[in-house]
C-alpha positions in Angstrom: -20.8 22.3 54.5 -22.0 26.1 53.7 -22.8 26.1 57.6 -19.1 27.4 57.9 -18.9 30.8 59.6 -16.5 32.5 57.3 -16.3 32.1 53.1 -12.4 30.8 52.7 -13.4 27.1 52.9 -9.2 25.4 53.1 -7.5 28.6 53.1 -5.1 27.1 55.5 -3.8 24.6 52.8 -2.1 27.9 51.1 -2.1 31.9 51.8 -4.2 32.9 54.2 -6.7 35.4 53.9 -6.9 38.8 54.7 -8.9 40.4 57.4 -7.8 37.6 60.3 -5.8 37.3 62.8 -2.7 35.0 61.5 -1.2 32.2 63.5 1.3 29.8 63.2 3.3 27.6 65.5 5.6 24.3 64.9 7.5 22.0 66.7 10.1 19.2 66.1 8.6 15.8 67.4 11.6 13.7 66.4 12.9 11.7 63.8 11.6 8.4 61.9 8.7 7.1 60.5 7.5 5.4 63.9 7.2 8.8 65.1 5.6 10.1 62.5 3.1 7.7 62.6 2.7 7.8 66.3 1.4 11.8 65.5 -0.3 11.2 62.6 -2.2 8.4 64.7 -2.5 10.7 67.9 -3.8 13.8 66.1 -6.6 11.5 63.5 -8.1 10.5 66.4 -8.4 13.8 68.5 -6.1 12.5 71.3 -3.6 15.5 71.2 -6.5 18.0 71.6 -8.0 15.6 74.6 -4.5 15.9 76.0 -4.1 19.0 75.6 -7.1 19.3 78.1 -10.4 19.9 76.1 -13.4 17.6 75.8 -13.8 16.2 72.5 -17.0 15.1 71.0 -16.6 13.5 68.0 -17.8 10.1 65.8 -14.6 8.4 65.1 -11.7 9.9 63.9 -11.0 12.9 62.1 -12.6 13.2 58.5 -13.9 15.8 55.9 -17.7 16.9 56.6 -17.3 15.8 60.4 -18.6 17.6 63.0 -16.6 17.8 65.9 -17.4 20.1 69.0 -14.7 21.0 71.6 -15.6 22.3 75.4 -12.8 24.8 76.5 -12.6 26.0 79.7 -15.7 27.8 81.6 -18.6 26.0 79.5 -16.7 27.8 76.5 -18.3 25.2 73.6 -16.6 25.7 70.3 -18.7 23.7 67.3 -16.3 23.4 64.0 -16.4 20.8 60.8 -13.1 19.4 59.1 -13.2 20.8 55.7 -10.1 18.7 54.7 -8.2 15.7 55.5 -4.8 15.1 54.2 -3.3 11.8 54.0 -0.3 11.6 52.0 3.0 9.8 52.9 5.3 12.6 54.1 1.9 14.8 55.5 -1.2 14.0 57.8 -3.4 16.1 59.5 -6.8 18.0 58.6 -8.4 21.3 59.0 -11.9 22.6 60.8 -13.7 25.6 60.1 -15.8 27.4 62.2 -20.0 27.0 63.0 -22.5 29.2 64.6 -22.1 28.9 68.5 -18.1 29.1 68.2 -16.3 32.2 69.4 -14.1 33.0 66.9 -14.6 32.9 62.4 -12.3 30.9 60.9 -10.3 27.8 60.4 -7.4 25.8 61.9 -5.1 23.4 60.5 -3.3 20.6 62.7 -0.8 19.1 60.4 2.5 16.2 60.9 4.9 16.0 58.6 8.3 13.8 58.1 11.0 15.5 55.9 13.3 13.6 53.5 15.6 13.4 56.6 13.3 11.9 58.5 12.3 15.2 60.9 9.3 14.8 62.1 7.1 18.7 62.4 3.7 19.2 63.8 2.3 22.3 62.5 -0.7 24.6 63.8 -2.0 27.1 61.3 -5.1 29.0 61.8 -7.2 32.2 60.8 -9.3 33.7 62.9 -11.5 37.0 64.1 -14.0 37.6 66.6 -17.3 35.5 65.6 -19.2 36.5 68.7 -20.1 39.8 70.9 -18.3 38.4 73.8 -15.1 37.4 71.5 -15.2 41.2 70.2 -15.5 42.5 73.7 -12.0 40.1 74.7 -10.2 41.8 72.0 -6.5 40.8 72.5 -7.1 38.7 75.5 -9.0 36.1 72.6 -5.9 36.2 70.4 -3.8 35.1 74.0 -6.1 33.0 74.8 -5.9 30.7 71.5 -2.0 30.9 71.8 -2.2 29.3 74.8 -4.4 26.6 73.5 -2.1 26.0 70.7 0.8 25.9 72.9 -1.2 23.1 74.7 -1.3 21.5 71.5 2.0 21.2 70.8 3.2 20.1 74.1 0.6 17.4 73.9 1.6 16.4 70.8 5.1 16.2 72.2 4.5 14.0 74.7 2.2 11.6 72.7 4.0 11.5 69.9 8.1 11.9 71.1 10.8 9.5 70.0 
């Protein structure tokens, strides 16, 4: 995995580092373990970033040391590996970090949590910075475009997932 584009392999586990953009968006699925496992389900096997309109290609569903490559919008391909998986009772999700060909340097996080109420989050964390010459050139229009992207996320995940 020393392919990675950027040195802080699972950063987005804990703080994130330094010299990145920072983002980080939630939403409220629901309640109950049904739902919870309807997003844990829905995001393992790539089908809220499908719905959320990019082409995934992928073998199987989502696990450490896979290498997963997304096609955005105008030919934009975006190559990343998940670094982590977690897979714990009250949290599932993963992270991928960045390879050579993608845009941006970095890592995302998708993760789906149920609280001891029974809430059920889906949370989006990522750091990022330019990892090409045509990224640097977009400037602030990148960092708008991944919001939108994430906002396509979580409305996906809303609609696959809701109670």
């Amino acid at each position: 995995m020393d392919d990675l584009t950027y040195p802080e392999r699972g950063a987005t586990a804990g703080r994130l580092p330094e010299g990145y953009h920072h983002l980080e968006l939630q939403v409220r699925l629901g309640a109950g373990r049904e739902v919870f496992e309807r997003a844990a389900a829905a995001l393992m096997s790539w089908r809220v970033h499908r719905a959320a309109g990019l082409t995934v290609i992928a073998d199987g569903d989502a696990r450490p040391g896979q290498r997963v490559v997304s096609r955005l919008a105008l030919g934009i391909t975006a190559p990343c590996r998940v670094v982590y998986v977690t897979d714990e009772p009250g949290s599932r999700g993963f992270a991928y970090g960045t390879l050579p060909g993608h845009p941006e340097s970095g890592e995302e996080s998708f993760m789906v949590t149920i609280g001891q109420e029974g809430q059920v989050l889906f949370t989006v964390r990522a750091f990022t910075r330019p990892g090409t010459l045509l990224a640097r050139v977009a400037g602030p229009a990148g960092r708008v475009a991944q919001r939108l992207v994430v906002g396509r996320y979580l409305r996906a995940m809303r609609r696959l997932a809701g109670d």
